[in-house]
C-alpha positions in Angstrom: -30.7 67.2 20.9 -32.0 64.1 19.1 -34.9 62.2 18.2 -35.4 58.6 17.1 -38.8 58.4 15.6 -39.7 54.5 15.2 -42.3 53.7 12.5 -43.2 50.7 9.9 -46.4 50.9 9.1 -48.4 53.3 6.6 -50.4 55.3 9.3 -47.1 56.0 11.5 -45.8 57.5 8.0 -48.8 59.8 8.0 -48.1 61.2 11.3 -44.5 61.2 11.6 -44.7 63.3 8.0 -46.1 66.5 10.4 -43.4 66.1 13.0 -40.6 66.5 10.5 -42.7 69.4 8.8 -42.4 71.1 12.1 -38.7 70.1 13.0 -37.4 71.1 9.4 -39.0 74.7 10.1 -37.9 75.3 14.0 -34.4 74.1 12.4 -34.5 76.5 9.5 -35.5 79.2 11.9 -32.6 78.3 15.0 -28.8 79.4 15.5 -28.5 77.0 18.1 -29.7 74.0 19.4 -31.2 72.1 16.3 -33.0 69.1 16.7 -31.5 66.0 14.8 -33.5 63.7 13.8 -33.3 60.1 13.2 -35.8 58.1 11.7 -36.2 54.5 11.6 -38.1 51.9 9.4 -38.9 49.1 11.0 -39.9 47.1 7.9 -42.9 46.0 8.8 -44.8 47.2 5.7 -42.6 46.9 2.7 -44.3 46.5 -0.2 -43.8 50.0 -2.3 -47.8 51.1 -2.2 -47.7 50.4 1.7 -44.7 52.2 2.4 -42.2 54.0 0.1 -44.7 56.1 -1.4 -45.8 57.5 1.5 -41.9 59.1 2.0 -42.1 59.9 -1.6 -45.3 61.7 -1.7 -44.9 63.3 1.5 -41.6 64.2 1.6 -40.3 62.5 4.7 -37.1 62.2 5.1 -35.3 58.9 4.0 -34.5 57.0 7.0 -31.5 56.0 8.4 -32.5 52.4 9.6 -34.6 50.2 8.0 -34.8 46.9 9.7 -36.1 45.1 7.1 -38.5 42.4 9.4 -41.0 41.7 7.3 -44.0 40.2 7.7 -44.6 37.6 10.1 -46.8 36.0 13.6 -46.8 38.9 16.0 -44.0 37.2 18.4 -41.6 36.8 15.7 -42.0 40.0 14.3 -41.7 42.0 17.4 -39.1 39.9 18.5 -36.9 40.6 15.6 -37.5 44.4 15.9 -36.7 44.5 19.6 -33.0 43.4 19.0 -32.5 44.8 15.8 -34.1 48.4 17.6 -31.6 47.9 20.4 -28.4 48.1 18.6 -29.5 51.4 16.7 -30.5 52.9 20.0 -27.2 51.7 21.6 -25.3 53.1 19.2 -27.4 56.2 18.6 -28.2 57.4 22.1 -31.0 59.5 21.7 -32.2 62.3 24.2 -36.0 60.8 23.3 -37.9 57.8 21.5 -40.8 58.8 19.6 -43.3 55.8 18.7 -46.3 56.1 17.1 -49.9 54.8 17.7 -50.4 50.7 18.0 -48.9 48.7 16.0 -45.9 46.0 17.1 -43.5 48.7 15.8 -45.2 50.4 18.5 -44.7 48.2 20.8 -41.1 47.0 20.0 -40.0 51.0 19.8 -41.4 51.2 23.5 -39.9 48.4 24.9 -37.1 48.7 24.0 -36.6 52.1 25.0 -37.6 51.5 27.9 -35.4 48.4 28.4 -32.4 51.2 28.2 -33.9 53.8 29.9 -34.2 56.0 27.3 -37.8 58.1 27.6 -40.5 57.3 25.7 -43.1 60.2 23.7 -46.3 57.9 22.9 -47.8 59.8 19.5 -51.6 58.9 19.9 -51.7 57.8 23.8 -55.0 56.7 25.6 -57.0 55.2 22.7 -58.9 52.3 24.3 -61.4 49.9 22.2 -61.4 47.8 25.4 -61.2 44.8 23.1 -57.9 42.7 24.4 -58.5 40.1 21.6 -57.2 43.1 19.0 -53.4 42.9 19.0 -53.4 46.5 18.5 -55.0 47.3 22.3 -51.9 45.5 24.1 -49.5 47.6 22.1 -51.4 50.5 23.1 -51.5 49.7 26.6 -48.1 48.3 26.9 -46.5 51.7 24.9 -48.5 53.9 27.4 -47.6 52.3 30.7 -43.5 52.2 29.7 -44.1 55.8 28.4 -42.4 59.2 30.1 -44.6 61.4 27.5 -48.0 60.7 26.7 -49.6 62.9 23.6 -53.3 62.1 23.9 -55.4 63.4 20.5 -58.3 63.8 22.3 -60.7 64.1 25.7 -61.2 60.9 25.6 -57.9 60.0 25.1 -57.5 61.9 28.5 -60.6 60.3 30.1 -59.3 56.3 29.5 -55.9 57.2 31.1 -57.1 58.8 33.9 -59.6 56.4 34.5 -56.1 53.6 34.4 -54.9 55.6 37.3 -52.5 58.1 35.5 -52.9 61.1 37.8 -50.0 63.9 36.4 -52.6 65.2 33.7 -52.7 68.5 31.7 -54.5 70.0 29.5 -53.2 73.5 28.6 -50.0 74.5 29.2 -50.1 78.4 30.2 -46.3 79.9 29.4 -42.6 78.4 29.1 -42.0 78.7 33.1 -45.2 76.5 33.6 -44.0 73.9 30.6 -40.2 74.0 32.5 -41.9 73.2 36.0 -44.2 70.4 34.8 -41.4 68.8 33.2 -38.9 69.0 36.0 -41.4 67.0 37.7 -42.0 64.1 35.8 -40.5 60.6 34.8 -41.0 57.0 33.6 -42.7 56.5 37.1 -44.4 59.7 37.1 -45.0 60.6 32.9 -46.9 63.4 32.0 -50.8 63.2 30.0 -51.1 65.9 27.6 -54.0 66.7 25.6 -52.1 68.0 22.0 -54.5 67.4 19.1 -54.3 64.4 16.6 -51.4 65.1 14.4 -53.0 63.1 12.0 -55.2 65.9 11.6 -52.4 68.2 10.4 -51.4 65.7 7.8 -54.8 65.4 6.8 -55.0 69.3 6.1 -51.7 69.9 5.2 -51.9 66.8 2.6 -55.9 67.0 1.2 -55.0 70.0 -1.2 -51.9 68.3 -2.6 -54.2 65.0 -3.0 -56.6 66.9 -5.4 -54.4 68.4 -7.1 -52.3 65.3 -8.3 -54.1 62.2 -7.7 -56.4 60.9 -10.8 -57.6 58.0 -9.6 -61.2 58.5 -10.2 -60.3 58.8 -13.9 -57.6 55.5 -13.8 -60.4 53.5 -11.8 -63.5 55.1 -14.2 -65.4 56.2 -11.5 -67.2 59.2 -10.8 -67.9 61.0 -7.6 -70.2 60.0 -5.1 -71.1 57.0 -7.4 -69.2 53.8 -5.4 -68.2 52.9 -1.5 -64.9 52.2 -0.4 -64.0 49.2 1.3 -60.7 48.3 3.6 -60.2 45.5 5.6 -56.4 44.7 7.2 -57.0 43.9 10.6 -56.0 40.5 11.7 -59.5 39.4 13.3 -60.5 39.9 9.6 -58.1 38.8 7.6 -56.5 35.9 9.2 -60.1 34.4 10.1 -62.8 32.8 7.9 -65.4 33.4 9.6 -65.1 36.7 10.3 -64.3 38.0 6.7 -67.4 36.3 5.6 -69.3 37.9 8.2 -68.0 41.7 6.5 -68.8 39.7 3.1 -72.9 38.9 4.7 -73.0 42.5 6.0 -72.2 44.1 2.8 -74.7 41.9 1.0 -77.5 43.1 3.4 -76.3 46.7 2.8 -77.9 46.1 -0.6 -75.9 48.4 -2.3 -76.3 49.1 -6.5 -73.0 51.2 -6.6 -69.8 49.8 -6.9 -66.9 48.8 -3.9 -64.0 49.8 -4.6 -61.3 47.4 -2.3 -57.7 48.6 -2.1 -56.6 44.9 -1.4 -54.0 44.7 1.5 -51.3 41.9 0.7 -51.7 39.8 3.8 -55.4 40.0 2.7 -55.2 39.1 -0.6 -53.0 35.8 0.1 -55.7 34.9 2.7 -58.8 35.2 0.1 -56.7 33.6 -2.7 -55.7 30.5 -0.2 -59.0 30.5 1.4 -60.8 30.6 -1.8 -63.3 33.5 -0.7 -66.0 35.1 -2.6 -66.9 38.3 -2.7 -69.9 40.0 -4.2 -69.6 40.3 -7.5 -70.1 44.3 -6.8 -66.9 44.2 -4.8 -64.0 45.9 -7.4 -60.3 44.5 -5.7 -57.9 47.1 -6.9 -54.2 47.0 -5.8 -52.9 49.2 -2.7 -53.1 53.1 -3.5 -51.1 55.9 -2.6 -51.8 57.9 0.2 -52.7 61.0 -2.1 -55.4 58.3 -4.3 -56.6 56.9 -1.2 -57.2 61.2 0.6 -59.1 61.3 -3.3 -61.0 57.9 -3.4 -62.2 58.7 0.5 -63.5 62.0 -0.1 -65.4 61.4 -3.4 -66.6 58.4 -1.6 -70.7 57.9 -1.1 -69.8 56.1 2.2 -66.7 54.0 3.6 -66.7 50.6 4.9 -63.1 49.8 6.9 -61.8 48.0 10.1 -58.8 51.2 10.0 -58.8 53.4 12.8 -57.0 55.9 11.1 -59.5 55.5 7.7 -62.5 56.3 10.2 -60.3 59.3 11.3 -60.3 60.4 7.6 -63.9 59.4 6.6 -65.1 62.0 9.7 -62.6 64.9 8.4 -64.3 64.4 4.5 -67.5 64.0 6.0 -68.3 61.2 4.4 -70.5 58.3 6.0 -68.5 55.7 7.3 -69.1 51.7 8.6 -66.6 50.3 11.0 -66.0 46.8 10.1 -65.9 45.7 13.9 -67.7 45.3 17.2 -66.2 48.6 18.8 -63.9 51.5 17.6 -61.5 53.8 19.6 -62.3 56.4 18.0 -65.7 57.0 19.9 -66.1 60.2 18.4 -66.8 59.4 15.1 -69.7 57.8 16.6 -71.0 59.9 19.0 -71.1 62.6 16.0 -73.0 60.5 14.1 -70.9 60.0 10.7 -69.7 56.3 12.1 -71.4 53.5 13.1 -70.5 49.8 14.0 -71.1 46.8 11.6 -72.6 45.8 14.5 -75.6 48.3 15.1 -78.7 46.7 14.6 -80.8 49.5 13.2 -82.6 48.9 9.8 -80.9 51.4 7.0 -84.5 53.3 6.8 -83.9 54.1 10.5 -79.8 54.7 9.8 -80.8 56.4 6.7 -83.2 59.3 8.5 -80.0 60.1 10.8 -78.7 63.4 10.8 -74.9 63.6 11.7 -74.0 66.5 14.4 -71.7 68.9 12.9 -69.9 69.3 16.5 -66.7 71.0 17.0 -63.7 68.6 15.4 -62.8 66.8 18.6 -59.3 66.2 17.0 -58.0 69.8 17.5 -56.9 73.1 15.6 -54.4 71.2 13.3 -51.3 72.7 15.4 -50.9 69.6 17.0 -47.3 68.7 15.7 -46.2 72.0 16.5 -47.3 71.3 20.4 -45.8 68.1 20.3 -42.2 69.6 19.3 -43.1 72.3 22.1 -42.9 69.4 24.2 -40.2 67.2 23.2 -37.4 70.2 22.3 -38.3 71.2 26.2 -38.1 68.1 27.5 -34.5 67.2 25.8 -32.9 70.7 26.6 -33.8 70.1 30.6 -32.6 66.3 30.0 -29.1 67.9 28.2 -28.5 70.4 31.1 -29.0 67.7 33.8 -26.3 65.7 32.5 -24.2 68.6 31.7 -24.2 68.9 35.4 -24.1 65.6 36.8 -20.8 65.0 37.8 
């Protein structure tokens, strides 16, 4: 059977790494029926900090396409991925597409699966910030509603689909037989909601240890632990709008804080401040991109996190460190409701944030199994698609 795993961007990296963890060891442990998997690089982060490190460090394996797109607007760039994505899929013929949260590799993987009738597993379904200004909620949308598989992280992953009118939902799967009748049952009209766990949540376990163990930079940067903030910013309301990045620049001016900000400078965002001619405080530190390893270290040593990343909110709850989203709304509503995120724009004075006393709930993003649930899934779902066209006629 085979997988085509489409991914360009450093958070698809993150979760794709758990996947392959998972299909390396059912593989190792099979006599028969191995999964082959292809991977392919859309492109669309290139630079070495924002991509190739994340294979290195992680141990993914090399892919076999990378498109090579590039940077560029939104239409171009997903327009060059759909027909570069549709050769490789016409040529490789794969039982499944696997695409990955929301970006326009997202979307492009999707559609263009879909396009060929070839099924498509969404990794990180249902999120919803119910913002369609944000490029990233179309690709979610889009991904989900051309999708045959639907992995949703969490409950209210769950909740947002149902409430779109997806109707076959499940969220346990008792035994094999029950797995092998759900799946006979479903299709690109009729897809199947599962509730699996984040899988960025595996990586995040699986990878913190390493990140301690090997990353030093607190000692290359000079800093010590819980003595600076953190600071990203990538998204393009922020970065490819004046207005908006000095309105992060005015919030973190009223936050009044006396440590350092350390800033991991995106490309993209560092052009736009350079040609814009931004200022930022002078208690804002612009470092280069880090590795994923630096970045697990810099997060968890962190006094708090400022960031517009869904997937850095993700890792500021599983540190438990403080975190500030750089936006109007998140759609990773549990980080809020459990106190240890809040929105740039909640209105409470800092003496009233500062007497808050996050709820140390259950981790709403699972048992850290989730990528072995996912293979559960997609191996079950290729075998039935293999024996039905063994015999069609």
């Amino acid at each position: 059977m085979k997988f085509l795993s489409v991914v360009g961007a450093r958070p698809q990296f993150i979760k794709l790494s758990p996947l392959c963890r998972a299909i390396e060891f059912q593989n190792s442990q099979s006599t028969g029926g191995l999964v082959e998997s292809v991977i392919v690089h859309t492109g669309q982060h290139y630079d070495y900090e924002l991509s190739k490190v994340f294979f290195d460090q992680m141990r993914i394996p090399t892919p076999k396409y990378n498109l090579e797109v590039g940077s560029g607007r939104h239409g171009e760039q997903t327009g060059l991925m759909l027909e570069r994505l549709e050769r490789v899929l016409l040529d490789e013929q794969p039982h499944v597409v696997v695409v990955f949260g929301d970006t326009n590799s997202t979307l492009a993987g999707a559609l263009a699966a879909s396009k060929l009738h070839i099924p498509v597993a969404h990794v990180e379904a249902g999120l919803r910030s119910f913002n369609k200004r944000m490029p990233e909620e179309i690709n979610r949308l889009v991904a989900d509603h051309v999708s045959t598989l639907l992995f949703c992280p969490t409950d209210r992953a769950i909740s947002n689909l149902r409430l779109e009118g997806f109707t076959n939902i499940v969220d346990h799967i008792r035994s094999t037989d029950d797995l092998t009748d759900i799946l006979k049952k479903i299709s690109a009209s009729n897809p199947l909601i599962l509730k699996a766990g984040d899988i960025m949540y595996d990586a995040f376990l699986y990878n913190e240890t390493l990140a301690v163990g090997t990353s030093t930079i607190l000692k290359d940067l000079s800093l010590s632990p819980r003595q600076y903030a953190l600071l990203t910013i990538h998204r393009a309301e922020n970065t490819d709008d004046r207005a908006s990045l000095e309105r992060i620049i005015a919030f973190l001016e009223r936050e009044q804080l006396k440590s350092p900000i350390i800033f991991p400078v995106h490309p993209r965002t560092k052009k736009f401040i350079d040609e814009k001619d931004i200022a930022f405080p002078n208690s804002v530190k612009m470092v280069t991109p880090v590795s994923y390893f630096d970045m697990l270290n810099l997060e968890r040593n962190s006094a708090i996190i400022y960031t517009d990343s869904g997937g850095v909110q993700k890792e500021a709850f599983f540190t438990r460190v403080p975190c500030v989203t750089l936006r109007e709304e998140t759609e990773w509503t549990e980080t809020v409701t459990s106190g240890w995120n809040r929105l740039m724009s909640d209105s409470r004075d800092r003496a009233q944030r500062a007497s808050d006393v996050p709820q140390l709930d259950p981790n709403p993003f699972g048992d850290g199994h989730a990528a072995v649930r996912h293979l559960q899934i997609l191996t079950s779902f290729c075998r039935m698609k293999i024996f039905e066209e063994r015999r069609s006629p």
